[in-house]
SEMAR-707711 format. One line per field, with one value per residue (C-alpha): residue number from 1; residue in three letters; z, x, y. Coordinates in steps of 0.001 Angstrom, whole numbers, plus 500000, padded with zeros to 6 digits. Example, Ala and Ser with C-alpha at 12.3 -4.5 7.8 and 13.67 -1.06 7.14 Angstrom:
<pts>
resi	c(1 | 2) .
resn	c(Ala | Ser) .
pz	c(507800 | 507140) .
px	c(512300 | 513670) .
py	c(495500 | 498940) .
</pts>
This chain:
<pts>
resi	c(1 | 2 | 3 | 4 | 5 | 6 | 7 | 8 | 9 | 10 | 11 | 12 | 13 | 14 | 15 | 16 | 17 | 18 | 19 | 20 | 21 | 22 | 23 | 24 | 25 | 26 | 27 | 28 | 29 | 30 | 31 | 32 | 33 | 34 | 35 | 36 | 37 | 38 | 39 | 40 | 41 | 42 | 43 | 44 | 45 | 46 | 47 | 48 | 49 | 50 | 51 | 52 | 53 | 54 | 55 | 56 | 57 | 58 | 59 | 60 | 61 | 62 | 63 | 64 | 65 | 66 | 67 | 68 | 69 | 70 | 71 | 72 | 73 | 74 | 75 | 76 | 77 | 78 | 79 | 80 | 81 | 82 | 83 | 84 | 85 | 86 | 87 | 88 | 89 | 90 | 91 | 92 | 93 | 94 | 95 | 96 | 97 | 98 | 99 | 100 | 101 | 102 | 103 | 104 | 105 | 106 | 107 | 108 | 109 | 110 | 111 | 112 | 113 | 114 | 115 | 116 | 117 | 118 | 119 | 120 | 121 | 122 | 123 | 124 | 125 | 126 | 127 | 128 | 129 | 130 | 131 | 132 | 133 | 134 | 135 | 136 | 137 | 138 | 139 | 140 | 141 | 142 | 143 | 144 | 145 | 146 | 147 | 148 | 149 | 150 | 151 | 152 | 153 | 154 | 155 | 156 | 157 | 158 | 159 | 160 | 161 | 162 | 163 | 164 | 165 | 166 | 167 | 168 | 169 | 170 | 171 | 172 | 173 | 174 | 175 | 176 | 177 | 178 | 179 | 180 | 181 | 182 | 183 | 184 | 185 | 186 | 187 | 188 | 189 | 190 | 191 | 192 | 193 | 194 | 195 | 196 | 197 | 198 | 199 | 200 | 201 | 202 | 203 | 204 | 205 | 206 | 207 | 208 | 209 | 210 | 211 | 212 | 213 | 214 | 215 | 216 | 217 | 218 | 219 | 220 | 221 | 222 | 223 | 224 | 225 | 226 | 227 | 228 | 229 | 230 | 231 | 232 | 233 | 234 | 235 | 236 | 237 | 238 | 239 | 240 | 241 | 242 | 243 | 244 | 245 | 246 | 247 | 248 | 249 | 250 | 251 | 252 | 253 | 254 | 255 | 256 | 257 | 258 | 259 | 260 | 261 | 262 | 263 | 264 | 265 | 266 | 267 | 268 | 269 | 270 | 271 | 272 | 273 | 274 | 275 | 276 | 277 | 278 | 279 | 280 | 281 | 282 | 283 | 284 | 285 | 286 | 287 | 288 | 289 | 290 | 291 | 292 | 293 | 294 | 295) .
resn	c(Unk | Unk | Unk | Unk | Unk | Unk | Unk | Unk | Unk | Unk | Unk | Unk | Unk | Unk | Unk | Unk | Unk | Unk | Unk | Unk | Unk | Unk | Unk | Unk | Unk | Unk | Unk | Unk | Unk | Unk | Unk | Unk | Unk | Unk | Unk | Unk | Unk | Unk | Unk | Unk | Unk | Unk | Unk | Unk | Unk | Unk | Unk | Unk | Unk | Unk | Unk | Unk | Unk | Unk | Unk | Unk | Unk | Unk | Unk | Unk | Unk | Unk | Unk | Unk | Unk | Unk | Unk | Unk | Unk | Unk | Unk | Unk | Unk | Unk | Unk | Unk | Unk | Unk | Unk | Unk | Unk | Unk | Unk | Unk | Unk | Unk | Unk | Unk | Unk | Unk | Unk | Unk | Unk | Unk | Unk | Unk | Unk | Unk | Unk | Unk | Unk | Unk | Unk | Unk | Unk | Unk | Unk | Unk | Unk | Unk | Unk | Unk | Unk | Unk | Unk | Unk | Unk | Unk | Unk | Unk | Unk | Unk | Unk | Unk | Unk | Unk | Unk | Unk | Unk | Unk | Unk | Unk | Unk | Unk | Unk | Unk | Unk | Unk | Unk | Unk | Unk | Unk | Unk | Unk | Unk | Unk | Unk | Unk | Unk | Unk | Unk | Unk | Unk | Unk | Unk | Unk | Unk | Unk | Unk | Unk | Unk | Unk | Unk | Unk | Unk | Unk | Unk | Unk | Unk | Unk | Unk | Unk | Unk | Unk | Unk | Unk | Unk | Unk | Unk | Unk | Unk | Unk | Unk | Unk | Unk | Unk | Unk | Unk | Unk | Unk | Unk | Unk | Unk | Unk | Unk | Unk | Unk | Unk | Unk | Unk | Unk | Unk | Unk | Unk | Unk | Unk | Unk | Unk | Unk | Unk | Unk | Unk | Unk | Unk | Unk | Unk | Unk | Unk | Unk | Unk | Unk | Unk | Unk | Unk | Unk | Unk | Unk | Unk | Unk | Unk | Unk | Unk | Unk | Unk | Unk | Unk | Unk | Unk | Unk | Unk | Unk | Unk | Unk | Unk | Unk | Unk | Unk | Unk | Unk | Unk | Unk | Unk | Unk | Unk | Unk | Unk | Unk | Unk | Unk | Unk | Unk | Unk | Unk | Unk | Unk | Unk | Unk | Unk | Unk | Unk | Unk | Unk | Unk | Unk | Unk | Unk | Unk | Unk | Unk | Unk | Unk | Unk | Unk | Unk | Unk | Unk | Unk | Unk | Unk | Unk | Unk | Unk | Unk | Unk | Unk) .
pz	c(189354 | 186578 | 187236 | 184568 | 182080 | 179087 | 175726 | 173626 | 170489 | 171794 | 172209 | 169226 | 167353 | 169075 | 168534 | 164757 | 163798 | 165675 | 163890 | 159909 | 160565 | 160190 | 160546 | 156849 | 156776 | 160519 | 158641 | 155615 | 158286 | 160919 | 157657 | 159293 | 158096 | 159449 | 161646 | 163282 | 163981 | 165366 | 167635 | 168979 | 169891 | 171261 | 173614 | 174808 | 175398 | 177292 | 179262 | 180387 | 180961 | 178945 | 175270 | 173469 | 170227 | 168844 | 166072 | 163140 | 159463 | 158279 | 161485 | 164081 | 166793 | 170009 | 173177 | 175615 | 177995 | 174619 | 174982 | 178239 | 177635 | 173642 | 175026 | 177446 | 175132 | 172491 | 175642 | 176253 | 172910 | 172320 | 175565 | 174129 | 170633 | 172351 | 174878 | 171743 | 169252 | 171581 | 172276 | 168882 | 167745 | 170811 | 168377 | 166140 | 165526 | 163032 | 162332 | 160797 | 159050 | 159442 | 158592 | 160001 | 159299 | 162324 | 164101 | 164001 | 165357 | 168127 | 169298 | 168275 | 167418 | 170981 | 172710 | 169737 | 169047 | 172622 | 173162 | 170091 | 171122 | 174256 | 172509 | 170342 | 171849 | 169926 | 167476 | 166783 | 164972 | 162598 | 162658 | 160111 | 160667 | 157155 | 155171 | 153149 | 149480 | 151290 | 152489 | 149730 | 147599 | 150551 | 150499 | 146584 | 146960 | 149314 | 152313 | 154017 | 154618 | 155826 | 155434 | 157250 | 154726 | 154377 | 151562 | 150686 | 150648 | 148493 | 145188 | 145338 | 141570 | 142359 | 142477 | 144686 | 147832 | 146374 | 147270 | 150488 | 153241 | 155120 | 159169 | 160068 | 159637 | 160295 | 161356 | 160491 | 162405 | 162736 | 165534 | 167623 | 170945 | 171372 | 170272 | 168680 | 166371 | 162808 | 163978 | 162735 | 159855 | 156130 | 155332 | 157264 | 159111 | 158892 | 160303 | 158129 | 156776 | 153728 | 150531 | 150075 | 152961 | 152590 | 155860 | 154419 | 150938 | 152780 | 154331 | 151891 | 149531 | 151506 | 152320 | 148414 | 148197 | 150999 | 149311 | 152530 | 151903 | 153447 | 153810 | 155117 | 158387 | 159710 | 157707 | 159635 | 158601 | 162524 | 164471 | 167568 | 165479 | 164241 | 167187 | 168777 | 166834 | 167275 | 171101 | 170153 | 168074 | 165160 | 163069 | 163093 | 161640 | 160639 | 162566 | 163076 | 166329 | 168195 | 167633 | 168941 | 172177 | 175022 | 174973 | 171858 | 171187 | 168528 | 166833 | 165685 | 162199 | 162636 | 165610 | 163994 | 160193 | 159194 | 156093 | 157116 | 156887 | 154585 | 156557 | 155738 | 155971 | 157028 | 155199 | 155761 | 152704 | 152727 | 151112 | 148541 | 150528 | 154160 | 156801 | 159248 | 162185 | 159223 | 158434 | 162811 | 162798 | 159894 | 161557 | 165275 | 163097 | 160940 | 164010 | 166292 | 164450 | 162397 | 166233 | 167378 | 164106 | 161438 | 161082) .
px	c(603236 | 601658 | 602883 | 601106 | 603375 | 604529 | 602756 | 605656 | 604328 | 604479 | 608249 | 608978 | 607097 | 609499 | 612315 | 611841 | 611392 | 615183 | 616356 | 614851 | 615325 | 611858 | 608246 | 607903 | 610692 | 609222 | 605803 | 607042 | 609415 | 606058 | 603321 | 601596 | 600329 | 602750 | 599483 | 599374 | 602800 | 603329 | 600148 | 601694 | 605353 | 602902 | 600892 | 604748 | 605318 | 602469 | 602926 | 606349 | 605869 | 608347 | 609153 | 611356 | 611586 | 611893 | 610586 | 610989 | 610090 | 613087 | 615055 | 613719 | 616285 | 616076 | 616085 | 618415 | 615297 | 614703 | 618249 | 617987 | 615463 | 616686 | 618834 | 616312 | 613386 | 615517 | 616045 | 612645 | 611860 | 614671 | 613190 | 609710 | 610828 | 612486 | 609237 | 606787 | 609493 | 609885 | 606089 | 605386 | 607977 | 609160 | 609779 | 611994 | 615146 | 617950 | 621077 | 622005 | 625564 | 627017 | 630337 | 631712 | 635224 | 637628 | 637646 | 633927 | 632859 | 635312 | 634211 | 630630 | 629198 | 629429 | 626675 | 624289 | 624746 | 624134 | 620782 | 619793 | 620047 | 618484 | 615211 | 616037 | 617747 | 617354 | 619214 | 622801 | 624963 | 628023 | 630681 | 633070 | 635944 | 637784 | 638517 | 635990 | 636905 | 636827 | 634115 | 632162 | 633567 | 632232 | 629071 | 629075 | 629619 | 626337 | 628476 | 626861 | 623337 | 624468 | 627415 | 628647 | 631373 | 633524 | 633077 | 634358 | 631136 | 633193 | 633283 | 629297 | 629519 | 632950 | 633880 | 632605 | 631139 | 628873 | 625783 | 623910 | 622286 | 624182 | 624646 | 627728 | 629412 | 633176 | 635425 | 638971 | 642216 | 645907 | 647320 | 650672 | 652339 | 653349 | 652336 | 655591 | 655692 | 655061 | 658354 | 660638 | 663145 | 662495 | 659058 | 656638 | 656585 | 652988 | 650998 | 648827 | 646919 | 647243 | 645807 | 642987 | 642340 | 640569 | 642279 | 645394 | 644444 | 643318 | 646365 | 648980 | 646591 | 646074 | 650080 | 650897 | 648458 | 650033 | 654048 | 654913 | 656582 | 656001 | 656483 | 655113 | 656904 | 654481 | 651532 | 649414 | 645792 | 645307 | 644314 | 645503 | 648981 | 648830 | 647871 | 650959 | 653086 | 651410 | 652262 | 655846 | 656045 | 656961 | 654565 | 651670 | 648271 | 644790 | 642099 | 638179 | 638411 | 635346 | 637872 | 641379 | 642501 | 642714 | 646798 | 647109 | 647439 | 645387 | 647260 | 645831 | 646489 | 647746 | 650062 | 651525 | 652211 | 649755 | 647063 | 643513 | 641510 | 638177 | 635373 | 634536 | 630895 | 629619 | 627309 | 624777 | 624020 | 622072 | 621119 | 617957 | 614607 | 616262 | 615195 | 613123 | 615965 | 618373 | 615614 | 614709 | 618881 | 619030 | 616054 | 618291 | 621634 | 620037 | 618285 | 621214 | 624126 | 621728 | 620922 | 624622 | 626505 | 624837 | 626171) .
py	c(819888 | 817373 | 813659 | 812181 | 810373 | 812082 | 810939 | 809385 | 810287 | 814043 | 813511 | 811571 | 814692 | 816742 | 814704 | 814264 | 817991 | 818497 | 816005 | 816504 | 820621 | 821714 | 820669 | 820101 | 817704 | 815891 | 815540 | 813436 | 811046 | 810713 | 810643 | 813210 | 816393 | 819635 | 821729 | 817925 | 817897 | 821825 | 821027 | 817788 | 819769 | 822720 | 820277 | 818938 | 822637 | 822840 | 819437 | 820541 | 824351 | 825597 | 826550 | 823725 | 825391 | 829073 | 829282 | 832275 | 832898 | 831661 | 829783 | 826647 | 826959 | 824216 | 826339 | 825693 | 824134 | 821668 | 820810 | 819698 | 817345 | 816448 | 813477 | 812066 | 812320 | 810097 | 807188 | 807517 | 806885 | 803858 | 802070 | 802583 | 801229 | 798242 | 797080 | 797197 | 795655 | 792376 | 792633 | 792365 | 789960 | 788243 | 784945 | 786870 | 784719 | 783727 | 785072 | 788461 | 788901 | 792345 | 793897 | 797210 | 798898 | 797540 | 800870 | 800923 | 798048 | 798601 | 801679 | 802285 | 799193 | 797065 | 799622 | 799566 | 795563 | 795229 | 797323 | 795084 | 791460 | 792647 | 793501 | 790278 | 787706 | 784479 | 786475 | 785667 | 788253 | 787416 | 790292 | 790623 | 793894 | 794624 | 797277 | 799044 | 797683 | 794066 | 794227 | 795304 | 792323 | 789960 | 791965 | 791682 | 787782 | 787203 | 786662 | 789580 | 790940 | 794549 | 796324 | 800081 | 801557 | 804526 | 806918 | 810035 | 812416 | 815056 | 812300 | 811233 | 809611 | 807679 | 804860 | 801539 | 803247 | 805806 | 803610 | 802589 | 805782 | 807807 | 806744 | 808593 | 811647 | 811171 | 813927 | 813455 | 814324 | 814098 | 811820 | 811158 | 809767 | 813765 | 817335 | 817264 | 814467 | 816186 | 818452 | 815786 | 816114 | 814858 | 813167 | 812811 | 809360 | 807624 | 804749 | 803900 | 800763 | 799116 | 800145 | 800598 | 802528 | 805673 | 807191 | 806469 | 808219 | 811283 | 811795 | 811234 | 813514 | 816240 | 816150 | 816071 | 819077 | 821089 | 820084 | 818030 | 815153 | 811764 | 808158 | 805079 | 803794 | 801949 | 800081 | 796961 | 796090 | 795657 | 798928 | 797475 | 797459 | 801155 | 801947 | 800316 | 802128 | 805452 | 805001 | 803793 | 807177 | 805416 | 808333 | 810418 | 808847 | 810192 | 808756 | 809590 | 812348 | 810260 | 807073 | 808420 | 807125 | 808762 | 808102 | 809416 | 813513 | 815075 | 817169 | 820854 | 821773 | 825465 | 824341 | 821442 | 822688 | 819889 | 820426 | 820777 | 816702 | 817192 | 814454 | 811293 | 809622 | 805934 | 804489 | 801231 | 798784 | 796298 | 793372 | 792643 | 790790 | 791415 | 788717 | 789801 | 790075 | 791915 | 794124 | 795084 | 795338 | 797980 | 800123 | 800389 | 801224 | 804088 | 805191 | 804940 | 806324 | 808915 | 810453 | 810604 | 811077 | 812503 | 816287) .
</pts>
């Protein structure tokens, strides 16, 4: 068998047309014409002994051996990314101000932050949790050189938060202490945040669509709070499914007489003329969130 290393650019060819849905799209992200690009994924093909891709007239499907290897190819590629990034700028230092939605920077944030000021560590990071509206006002006032906000993808024109690039693709779901907590009489009991908090708004719309009434029991701007009282069974809440602790019981939609959650979307903005160590910051968020969360 071949134990010669594996040419990174042949797996961050591979990588890329998974990830943009075609060759054509791959081309335009690598700057690279599309033969150049096929012939790079073929020679991985050929490398590993086995086909990665099928490809059809009309479909590019990843084969269950291109599975396999997806994940590994994209830590290969991070690590790679990381040695030439502090090779390059192994001086690069200053501070970068970011602000995330609580839940967020809780739960997706620490792994990402921390794979960054390895590759960079005379860098020092603000973090600022709020809610989305707040943080756009600090972001508005200069107090912040990138911001990750919630938007609602299904209102592109509204509003605030129809700016900045998609990072995050947020499923949404109905929480409780117990399968059983929607089956209560009157309206529905929720733990919510206060306004304006987009989870909030998507539940008590979607429950005025459906007829179900509601009310607020329980409203805290601290997660650790709502979450609290989710345990205490003080109400059922909507949360992002990839954020619901493991305590907590996500409850089904069809079993639990709840309406159906539409998804929500994260999205990075950033400041105008980014410092260098904002700038290096924005590339491992977009990177990082688009390869786990973009759907």
């Amino acid at each position: 068998m071949n134990s010669s290393p594996v040419d990174p650019d042949l797996l961050r060819a591979f990588v890329t047309v998974v990830e943009a849905g075609g060759f054509s799209a791959a081309a335009q992200r690598l700057l690279r014409g599309q033969s150049a690009v096929s012939l790079q994924v073929k020679r991985l093909e050929k490398r590993l002994g086995t086909r990665l891709l099928d490809r059809g007239p009309r479909h590019l499907r990843v084969t269950s051996e291109g599975e396999a290897i997806l994940d590994s190819a994209r830590r290969i590629l991070a690590l790679n990314d990381q040695l030439i990034a502090r090779a390059r700028e192994p001086e690069l230092a200053g501070v970068v101000r970011l602000g995330a939605p609580e839940d967020f920077a809780t739960t997706r944030l620490p792994a990402l932050l921390a794979s960054f000021v390895r590759a960079f560590p005379r860098v020092a990071l603000e973090v600022t949790c709020e809610l989305t509206l707040e943080l756009l006002d600090r972001f508005a006032a200069g107090g912040l050189d990138l911001a990750l906000i919630k938007r609602d993808p299904a209102i592109p024109g509204s509003a605030r938060t129809a700016r900045g690039v998609r990072v995050w693709r947020e499923p949404l779901v109905w929480v409780g202490a117990s399968p059983l907590a929607p089956q209560v009489e009157g309206p529905l009991p929720l733990v919510c945040s206060p306004r304006p908090c987009l989870h909030r708004s998507r539940a008590t719309t979607a429950l005025d669509r459906a007829g179900r009434a509601w009310r607020i029991a329980y409203s805290c701007g601290s997660l650790a709070g709502n979450h609290a009282a989710l345990r205490a069974g003080l109400g059922v809440a909507v949360l992002p499914l990839d954020m619901v602790p493991h305590d907590l019981v996500i409850l089904k939609e069809l079993e639990s007489g709840l309406p159906e959650l539409a998804d929500t979307e994260m999205a990075l903005i950033e400041a105008a003329n980014l410092p260098a160590p904002a700038t290096r910051l924005r590339e491992y968020i977009v990177r990082d969130l688009e390869h786990g969360g973009a759907g």
